[in-house]
C-alpha positions in Angstrom: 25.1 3.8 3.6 27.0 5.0 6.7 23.3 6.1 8.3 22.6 2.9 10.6 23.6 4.9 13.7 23.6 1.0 15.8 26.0 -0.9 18.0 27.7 -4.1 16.8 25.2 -6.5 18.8 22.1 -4.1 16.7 23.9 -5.0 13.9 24.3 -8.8 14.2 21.1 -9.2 15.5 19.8 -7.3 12.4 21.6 -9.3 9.6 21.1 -12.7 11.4 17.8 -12.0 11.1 17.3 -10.2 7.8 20.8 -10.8 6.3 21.9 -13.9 4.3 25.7 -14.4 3.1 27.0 -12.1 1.9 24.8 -9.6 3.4 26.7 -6.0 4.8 25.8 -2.7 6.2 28.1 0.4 7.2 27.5 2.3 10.3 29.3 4.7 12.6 32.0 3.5 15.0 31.1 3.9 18.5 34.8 3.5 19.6 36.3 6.0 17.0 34.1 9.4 16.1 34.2 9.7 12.3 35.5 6.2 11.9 33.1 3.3 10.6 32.7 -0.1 10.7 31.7 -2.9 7.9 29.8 -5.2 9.4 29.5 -8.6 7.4 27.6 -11.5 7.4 29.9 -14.7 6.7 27.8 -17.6 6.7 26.0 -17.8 9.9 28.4 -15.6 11.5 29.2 -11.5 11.6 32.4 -10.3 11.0 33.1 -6.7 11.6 35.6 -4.4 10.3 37.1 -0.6 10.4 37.2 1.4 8.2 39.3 4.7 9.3 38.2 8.5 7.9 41.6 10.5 8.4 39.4 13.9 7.1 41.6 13.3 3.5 40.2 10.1 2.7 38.8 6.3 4.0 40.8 3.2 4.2 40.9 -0.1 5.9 43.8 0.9 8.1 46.4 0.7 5.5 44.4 -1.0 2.6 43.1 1.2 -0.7 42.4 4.8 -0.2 39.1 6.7 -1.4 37.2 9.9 -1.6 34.1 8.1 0.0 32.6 5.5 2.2 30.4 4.8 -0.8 33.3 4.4 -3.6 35.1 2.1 -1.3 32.3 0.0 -0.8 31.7 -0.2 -4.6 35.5 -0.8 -4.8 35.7 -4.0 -2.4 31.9 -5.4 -3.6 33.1 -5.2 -7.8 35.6 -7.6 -8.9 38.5 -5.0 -8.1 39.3 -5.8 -4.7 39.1 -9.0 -1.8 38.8 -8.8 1.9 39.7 -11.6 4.2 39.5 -11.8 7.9 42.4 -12.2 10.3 41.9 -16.4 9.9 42.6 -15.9 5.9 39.1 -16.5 4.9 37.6 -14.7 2.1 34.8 -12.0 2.7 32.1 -11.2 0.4 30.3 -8.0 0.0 27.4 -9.0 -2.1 24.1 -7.6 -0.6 23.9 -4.2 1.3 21.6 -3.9 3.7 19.9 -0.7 3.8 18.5 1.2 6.7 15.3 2.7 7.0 15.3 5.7 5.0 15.1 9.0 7.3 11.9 9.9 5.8 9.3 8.3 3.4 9.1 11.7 1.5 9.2 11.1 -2.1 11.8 13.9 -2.7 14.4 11.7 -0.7 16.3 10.0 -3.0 18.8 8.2 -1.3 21.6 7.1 -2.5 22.0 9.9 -5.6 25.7 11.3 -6.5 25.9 15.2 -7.4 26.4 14.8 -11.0 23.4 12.8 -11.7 21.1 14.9 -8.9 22.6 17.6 -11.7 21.2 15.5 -14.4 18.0 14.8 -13.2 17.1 18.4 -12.6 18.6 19.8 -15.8 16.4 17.6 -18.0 13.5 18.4 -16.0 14.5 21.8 -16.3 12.2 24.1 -13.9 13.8 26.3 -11.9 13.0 25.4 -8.1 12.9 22.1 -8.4 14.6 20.2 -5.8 15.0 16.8 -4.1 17.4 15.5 -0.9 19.6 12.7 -1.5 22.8 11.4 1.1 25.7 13.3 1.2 28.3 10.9 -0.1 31.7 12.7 1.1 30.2 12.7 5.1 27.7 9.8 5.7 25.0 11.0 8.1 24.8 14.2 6.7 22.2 15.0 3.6 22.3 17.4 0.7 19.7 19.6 -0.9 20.0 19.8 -4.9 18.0 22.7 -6.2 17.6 24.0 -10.1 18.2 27.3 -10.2 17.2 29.8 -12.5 21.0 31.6 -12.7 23.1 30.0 -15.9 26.1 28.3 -15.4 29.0 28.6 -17.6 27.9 25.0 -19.5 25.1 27.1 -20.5 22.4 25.3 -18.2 21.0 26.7 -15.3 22.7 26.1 -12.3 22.3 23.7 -9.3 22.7 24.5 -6.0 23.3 21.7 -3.3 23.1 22.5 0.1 24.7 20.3 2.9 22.0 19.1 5.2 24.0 18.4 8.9 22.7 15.6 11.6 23.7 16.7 14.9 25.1 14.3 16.7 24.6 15.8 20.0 20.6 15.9 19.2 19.8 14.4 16.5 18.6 17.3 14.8 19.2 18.6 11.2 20.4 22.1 9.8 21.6 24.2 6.7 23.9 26.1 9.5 22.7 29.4 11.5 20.6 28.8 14.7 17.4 27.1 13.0 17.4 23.2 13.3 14.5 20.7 13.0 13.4 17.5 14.1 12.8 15.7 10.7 14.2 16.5 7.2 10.7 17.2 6.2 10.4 19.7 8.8 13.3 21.9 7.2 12.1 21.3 3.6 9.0 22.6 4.7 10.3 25.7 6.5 13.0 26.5 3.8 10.6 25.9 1.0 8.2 29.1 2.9 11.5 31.1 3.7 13.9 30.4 0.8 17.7 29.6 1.2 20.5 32.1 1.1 23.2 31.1 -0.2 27.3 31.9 1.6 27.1 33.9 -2.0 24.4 36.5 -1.7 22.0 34.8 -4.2 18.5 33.0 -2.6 17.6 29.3 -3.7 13.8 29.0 -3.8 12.4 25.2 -3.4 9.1 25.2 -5.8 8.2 21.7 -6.9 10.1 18.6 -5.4 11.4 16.2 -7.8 9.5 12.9 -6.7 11.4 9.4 -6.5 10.2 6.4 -7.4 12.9 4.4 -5.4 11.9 2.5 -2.3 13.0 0.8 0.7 10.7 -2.4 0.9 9.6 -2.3 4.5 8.6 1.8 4.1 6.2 0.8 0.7 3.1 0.8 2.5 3.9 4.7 3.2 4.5 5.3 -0.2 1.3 3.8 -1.2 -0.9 5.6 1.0 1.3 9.2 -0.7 0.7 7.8 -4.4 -3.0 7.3 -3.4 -3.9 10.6 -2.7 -6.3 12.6 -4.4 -5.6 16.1 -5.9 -7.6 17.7 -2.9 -5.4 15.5 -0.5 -2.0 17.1 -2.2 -3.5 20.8 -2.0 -3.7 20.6 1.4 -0.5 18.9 2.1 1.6 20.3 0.1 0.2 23.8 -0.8 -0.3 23.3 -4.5 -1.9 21.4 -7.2 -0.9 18.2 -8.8 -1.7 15.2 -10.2 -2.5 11.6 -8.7 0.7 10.0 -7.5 -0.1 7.1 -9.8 -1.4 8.7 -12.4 2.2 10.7 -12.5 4.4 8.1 -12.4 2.6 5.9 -14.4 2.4 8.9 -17.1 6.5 9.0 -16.9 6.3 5.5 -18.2 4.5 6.3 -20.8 6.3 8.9 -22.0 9.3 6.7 -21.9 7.8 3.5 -24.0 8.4 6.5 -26.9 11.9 6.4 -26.6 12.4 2.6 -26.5 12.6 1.7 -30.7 13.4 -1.9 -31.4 13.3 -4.0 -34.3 9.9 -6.2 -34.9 10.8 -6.8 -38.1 9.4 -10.7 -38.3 6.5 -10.0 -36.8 5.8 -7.6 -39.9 6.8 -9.9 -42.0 3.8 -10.8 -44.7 4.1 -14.7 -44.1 3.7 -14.1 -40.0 1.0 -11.7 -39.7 -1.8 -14.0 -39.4 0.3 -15.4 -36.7 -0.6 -12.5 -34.5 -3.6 -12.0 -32.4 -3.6 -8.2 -32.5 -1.1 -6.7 -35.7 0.2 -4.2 -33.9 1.5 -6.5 -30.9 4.5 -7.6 -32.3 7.7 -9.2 -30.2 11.2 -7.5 -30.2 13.6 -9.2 -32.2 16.3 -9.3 -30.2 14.3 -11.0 -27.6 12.1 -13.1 -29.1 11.7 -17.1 -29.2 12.9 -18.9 -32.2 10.9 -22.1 -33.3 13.6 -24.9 -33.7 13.3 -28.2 -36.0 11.0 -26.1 -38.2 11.2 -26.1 -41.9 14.2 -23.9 -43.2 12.9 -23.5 -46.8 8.9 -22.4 -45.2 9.9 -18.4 -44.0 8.6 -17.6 -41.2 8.1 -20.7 -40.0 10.7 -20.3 -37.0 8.3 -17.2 -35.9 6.1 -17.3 -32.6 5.2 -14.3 -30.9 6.7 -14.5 -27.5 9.8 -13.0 -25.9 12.3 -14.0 -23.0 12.1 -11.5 -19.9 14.0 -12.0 -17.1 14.9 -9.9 -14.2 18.0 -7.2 -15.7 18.1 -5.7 -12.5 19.3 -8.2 -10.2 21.6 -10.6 -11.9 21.6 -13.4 -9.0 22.9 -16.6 -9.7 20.3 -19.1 -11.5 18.2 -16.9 -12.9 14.2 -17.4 -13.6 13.6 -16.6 -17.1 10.2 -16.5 -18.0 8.5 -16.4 -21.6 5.8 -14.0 -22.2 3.6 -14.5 -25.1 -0.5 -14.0 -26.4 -3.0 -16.3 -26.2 -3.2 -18.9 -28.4 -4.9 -18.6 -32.1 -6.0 -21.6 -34.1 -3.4 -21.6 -36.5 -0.4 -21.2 -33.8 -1.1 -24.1 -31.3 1.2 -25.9 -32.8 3.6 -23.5 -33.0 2.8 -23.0 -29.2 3.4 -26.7 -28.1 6.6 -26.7 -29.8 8.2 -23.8 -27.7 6.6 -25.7 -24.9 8.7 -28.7 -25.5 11.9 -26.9 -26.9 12.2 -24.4 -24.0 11.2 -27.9 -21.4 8.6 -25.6 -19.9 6.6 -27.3 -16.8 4.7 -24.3 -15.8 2.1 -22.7 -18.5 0.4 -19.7 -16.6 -3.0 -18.4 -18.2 -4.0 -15.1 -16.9 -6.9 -15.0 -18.7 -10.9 -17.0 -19.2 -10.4 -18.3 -23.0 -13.9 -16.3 -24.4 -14.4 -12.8 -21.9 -17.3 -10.2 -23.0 -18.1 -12.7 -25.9 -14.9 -12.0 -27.5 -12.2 -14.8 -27.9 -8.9 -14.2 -25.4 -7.4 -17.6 -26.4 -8.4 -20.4 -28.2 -8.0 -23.8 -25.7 -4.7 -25.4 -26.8 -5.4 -28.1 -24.5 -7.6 -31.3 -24.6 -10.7 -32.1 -22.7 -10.2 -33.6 -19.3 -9.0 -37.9 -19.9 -8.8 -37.0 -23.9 -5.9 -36.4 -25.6 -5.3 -34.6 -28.8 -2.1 -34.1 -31.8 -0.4 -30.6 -31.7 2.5 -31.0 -34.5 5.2 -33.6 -34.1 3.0 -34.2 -30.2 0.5 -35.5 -28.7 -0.8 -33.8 -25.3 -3.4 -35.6 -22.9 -5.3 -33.6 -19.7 -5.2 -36.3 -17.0 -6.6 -33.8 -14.6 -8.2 -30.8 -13.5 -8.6 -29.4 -10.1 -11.0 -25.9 -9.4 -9.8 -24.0 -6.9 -11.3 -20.6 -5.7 -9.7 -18.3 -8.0 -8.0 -20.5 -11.0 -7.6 -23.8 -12.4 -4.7 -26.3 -12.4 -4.7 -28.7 -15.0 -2.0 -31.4 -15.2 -1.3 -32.5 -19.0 1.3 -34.6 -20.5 3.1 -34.0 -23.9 5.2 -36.3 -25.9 6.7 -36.7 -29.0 4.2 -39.6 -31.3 8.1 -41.0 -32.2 9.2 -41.4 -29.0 6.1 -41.8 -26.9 8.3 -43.0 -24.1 9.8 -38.9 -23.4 6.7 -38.0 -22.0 6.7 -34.9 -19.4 4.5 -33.4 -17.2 3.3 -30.1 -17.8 1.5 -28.0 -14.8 -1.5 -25.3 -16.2 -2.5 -22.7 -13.9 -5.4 -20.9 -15.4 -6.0 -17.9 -13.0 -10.3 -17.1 -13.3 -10.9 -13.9 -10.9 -9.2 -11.3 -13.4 -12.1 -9.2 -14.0 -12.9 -8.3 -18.0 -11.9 -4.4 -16.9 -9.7 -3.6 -14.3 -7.8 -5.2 -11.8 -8.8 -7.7 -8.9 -10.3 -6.2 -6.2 -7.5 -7.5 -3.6 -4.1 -8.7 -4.2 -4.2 -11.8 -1.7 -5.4 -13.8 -4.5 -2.5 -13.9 -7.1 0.1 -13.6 -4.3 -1.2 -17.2 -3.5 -1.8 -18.1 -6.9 2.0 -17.3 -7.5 2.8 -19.4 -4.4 1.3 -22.2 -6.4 2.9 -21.9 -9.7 6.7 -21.4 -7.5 6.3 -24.2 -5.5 5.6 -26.2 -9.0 8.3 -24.7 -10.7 10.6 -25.4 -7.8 9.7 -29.2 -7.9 11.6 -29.3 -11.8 15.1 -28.1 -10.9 16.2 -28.4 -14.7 12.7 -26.9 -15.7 13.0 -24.1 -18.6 11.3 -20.7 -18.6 7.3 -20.8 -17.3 5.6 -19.4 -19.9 3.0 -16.8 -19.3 0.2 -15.5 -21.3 -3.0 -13.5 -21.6 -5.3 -12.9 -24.4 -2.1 -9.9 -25.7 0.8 -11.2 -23.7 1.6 -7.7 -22.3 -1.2 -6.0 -19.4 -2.1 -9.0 -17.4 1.0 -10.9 -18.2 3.5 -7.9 -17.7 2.1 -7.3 -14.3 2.1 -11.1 -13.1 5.6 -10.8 -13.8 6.8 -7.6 -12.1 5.4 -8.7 -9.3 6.7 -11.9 -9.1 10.2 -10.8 -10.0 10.0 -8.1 -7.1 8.8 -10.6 -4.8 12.1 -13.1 -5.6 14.2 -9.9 -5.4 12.7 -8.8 -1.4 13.2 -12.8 -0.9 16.7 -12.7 -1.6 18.2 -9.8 -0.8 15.4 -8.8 2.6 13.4 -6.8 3.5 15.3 -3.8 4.0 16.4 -4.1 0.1 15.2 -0.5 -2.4 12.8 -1.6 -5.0 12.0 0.9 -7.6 8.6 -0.3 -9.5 8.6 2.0 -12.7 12.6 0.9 -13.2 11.2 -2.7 -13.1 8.6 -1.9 -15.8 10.7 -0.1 -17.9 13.0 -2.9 -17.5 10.5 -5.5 -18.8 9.5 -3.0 -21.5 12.6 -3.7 -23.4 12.3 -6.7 -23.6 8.3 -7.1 -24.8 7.0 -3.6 -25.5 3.4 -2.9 -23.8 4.2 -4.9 -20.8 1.9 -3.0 -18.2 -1.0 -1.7 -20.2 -2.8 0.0 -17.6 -2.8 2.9 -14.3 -5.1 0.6 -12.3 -2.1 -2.6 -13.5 0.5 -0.2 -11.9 -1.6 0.3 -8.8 -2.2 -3.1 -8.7 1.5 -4.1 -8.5 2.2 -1.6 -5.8 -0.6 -3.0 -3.4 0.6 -6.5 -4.2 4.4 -6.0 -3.3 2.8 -3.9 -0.1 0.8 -6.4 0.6 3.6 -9.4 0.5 5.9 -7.5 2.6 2.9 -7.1 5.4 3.0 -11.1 4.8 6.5 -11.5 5.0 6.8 -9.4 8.2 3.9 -11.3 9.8 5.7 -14.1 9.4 8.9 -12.8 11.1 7.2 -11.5 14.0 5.9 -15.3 14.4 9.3 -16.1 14.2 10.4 -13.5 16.2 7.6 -14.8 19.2 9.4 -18.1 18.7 12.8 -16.9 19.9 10.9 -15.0 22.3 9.8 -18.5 23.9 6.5 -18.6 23.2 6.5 -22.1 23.1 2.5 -22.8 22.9 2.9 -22.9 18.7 6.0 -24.4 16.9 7.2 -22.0 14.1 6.0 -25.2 11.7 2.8 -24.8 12.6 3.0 -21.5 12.3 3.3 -21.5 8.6 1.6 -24.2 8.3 -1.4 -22.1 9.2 0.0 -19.3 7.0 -0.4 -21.8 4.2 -3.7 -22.3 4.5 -5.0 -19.2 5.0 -3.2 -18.5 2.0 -5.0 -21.1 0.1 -8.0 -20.6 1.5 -9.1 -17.4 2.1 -12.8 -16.2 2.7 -14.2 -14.2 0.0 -17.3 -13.2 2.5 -14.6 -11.3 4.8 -13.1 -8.0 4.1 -9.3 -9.1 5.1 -6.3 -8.0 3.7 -3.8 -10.8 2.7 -1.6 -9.3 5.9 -4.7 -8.3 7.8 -5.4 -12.1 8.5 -1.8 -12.9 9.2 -1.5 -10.5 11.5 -4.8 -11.8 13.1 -3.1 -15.4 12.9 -0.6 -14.0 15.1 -2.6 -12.2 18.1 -4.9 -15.5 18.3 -1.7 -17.5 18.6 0.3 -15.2 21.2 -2.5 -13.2 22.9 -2.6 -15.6 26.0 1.2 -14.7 26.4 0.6 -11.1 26.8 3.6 -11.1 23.6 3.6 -8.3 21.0 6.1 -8.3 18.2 7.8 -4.9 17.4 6.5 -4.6 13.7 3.2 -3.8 14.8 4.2 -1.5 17.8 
């Protein structure tokens, strides 16, 4: 916040582009040194406004006072407080829009206030640990928060921060004294040789960074390349051993399913444990789906093992909800086909072949192709099936045998190239597949939750929907949004525990979110060559080709997802001599 060191035109240009309503960013005035300026999208305009540092405190020239740019932000984009422009009209701060973080070091965290820098290092509890977050008080400038092994008078050791300054003159960063760098990671690395000494005497010693798992979107591929390193790779970059980057992070997970304890009290329950595919993969009570028009005096007979997840971390407007459940046993189809029609689900996503390895994932809870067959109170028919190169789509149609005439269509996307071990070999596959099964759901404006299911209803599942989730969150909010993976999986976790079973599931998610946003970037740099009057292509045919790349990709090449997007664009443009900037 305060770091986009633009002009006002930079900034228009940058949230007509990226922005949508609603959409801010905060960056030094160029009139007024120390001032800043709010500049806000407002429907398909930018508004921009002042916000005055006296040196005692920020305001919007006679408006609310605070201690920091960042508290009056939060102040004016809660409920608390309402900005209008000169005309009366209202302004909404709803979306920031983040910068590109000064480096793609994983002991930058951003945005992180003293206290809980304070917190994170006490729990870890190592002296010389350290990280760099923003200074909050003086936007621009950074601090460096280090455990030390001196106790404080709390009784926990002590944590030094040390304010990091940008000069403005040069663009070059320093702890004070004549030494200054070109890059933050250029003074970590010197201080952490060297030692700091402190105005007191005593000498801060920077051991072992404390790694973030936060992200700006646009910088993930860096962070993939970091997480993928080998042991060797970190010894010689960072003069010590340590673990795999995913291994480590997906090992903090771990660690933290331990501390999540929930009820699954009905799934224990004697009367419902033949109901479940594997006993100990039981759903959460507070979460789980509850049968309707079942039998009130038969126990258990409201039981089902599924569980609403939805995205907790970005509450934006309609919200998808999705249902994620096991595969299907013989004795729960029914049960099955009731939620189908009580939640009005459209989309049924299978993640898994119905026997793998010879052992059963799922029974089929759905009828031959042009056969129809009674699931409870319903009858469901398979009027078609379609093979496509990496799943199926089935369309079937349920209805109640009473009323025959409340028929609806449901959409079944069985997904086919999940290996029996492991992880696909490429993401480009379930990106499109998830096209697919969003463009269906999108047809059914009042369509319920899409259900989605495996053999356990928590590794293949759980993935499929953390990366669908972080793909609607970069579509709404940009590209220049943070997404935090592990947050999103621990977010998930409460609400069906297991979701994520695997290292090579979290790796997998990473390169899929990596691999969208090379997509998504593609396809602004075709919309970029548009504006830049590169006339030969329309921007509909554009992604019109995008589309069908995207359906139909060639297993024989060796292509990423982006890598034949970005091929799609030199072929296009080449004969204009036009580059785009996001591959410069």
């Amino acid at each position: 916040l305060g770091q986009c060191n633009i002009t006002g035109l930079q900034a228009e240009e940058i949230l007509k582009l990226r922005g949508i309503d609603g959409s801010f960013l905060a960056r030094p005035s160029k009139k007024n040194v120390g001032d800043f300026s709010l500049s806000v999208r407002v429907g398909e305009q930018v508004t921009h406004i002042r916000i005055q540092n006296t040196g005692d405190y920020y305001d919007l020239y006679g408006g609310e006072k605070f201690a920091t740019l960042s508290e009056l932000v939060d102040y004016y984009t809660s409920d608390s407080g309402t900005l209008q422009d000169k005309d009366g009209t209202i302004i909404w701060l709803k979306y920031p829009l983040n910068c590109s973080d000064p480096t793609t070091e994983r002991w930058y965290h951003g945005h992180l206030s003293g206290p809980n820098a304070e917190k994170l290092l006490t729990v870890r509890d190592e002296p010389g640990t350290f990280l760099v977050r923003e200074s909050l008080s003086k936007p621009g400038d950074f601090v460096l928060s280090a455990l030390t092994d001196e106790i404080s008078k709390s009784g926990t050791k002590r944590v030094s921060h040390i304010k990091i300054m940008c000069q403005v003159s040069n663009d070059r960063y320093t702890v004070g004294g004549s030494e200054t760098f070109d890059t933050l990671t250029d003074l970590v690395e010197y201080y952490r040789r060297k030692g700091i000494e402190e105005v007191s005497g005593n000498w801060v010693y920077l051991k072992q960074p404390y790694y973030s798992t936060r992200v700006n979107a646009a910088d993930i591929d860096s962070r993939v390349r970091q997480l993928d390193q080998t042991p060797q790779e970190q010894l010689e970059e960072e003069g010590q051993k340590s673990k795999a980057g995913f291994w480590e992070e997906f090992d903090a997970l771990q660690k933290l399913e331990a501390k999540v304890r929930k009820s699954r009290e009905e799934g224990q329950r004697p009367e419902n444990k033949s109901k479940n595919r594997y006993k100990n993969i039981l759903p959460f009570n507070d979460t789980r789906v509850i049968l309707q028009d079942t039998d009130p005096n038969v126990v258990g007979s409201d039981y089902i093992n599924a569980n609403y997840v939805k995205n907790k971390l970005q509450e934006l407007g309609d919200q998808k909800v999705y249902i994620a459940t096991q595969g299907c046993l013989a004795t729960t189809v029914n049960d099955f086909w009731q939620m189908v029609w009580q939640e009005n689900t459209r989309v049924i996503v299978m993640t898994t072949r119905e026997v793998e390895k010879g052992r059963n994932k799922c029974v089929p809870y759905w009828p031959e192709l042009h056969s129809s067959k009674e699931v409870g109170p319903y009858i469901v028919t398979c009027d078609t099936e379609r093979e496509a190169v990496d799943y199926k789509v089935r369309v079937l149609e349920i209805s109640p045998m009473a009323k025959p005439q409340l028929s609806r269509t449901i959409w079944h996307y069985q997904y086919l190239s999940w290996p029996d071990h492991g992880v696909p070999q490429e993401p480009g596959g379930v990106l499109s597949f998830l096209i697919q099964v969003n463009g269906k759901q999108a047809e059914y404006p009042d369509a319920g939750p899409i259900i989605v299911h495996c053999s356990a209803g928590i590794g293949r599942t759980g993935t499929i929907l953390v990366i669908d989730m972080i793909i609607d969150t970069i579509d709404t909010l940009g590209l220049d949004c943070d997404i935090d993976i592990p947050k999103y999986i621990q977010m998930v976790r409460e609400q069906r525990s297991g979701m994520v079973q695997t290292e090579a599931q979290y790796k997998f998610i990473y390169l899929a979110v990596s691999e969208y946003i090379q997509t998504t970037k593609t396809k602004d740099c075709a919309y970029m060559v548009r504006k830049q009057d590169c006339k030969s292509w329309t921007i509909t045919r554009i992604m019109a080709f995008t589309l069908k790349i995207q359906l139909h990709r060639n297993r024989n090449k060796k292509q990423t997802f982006a890598g034949r997007h970005k091929e799609q664009h030199i072929f296009m443009c080449g004969k204009k001599k036009q580059r785009c900037h996001k591959y410069l």
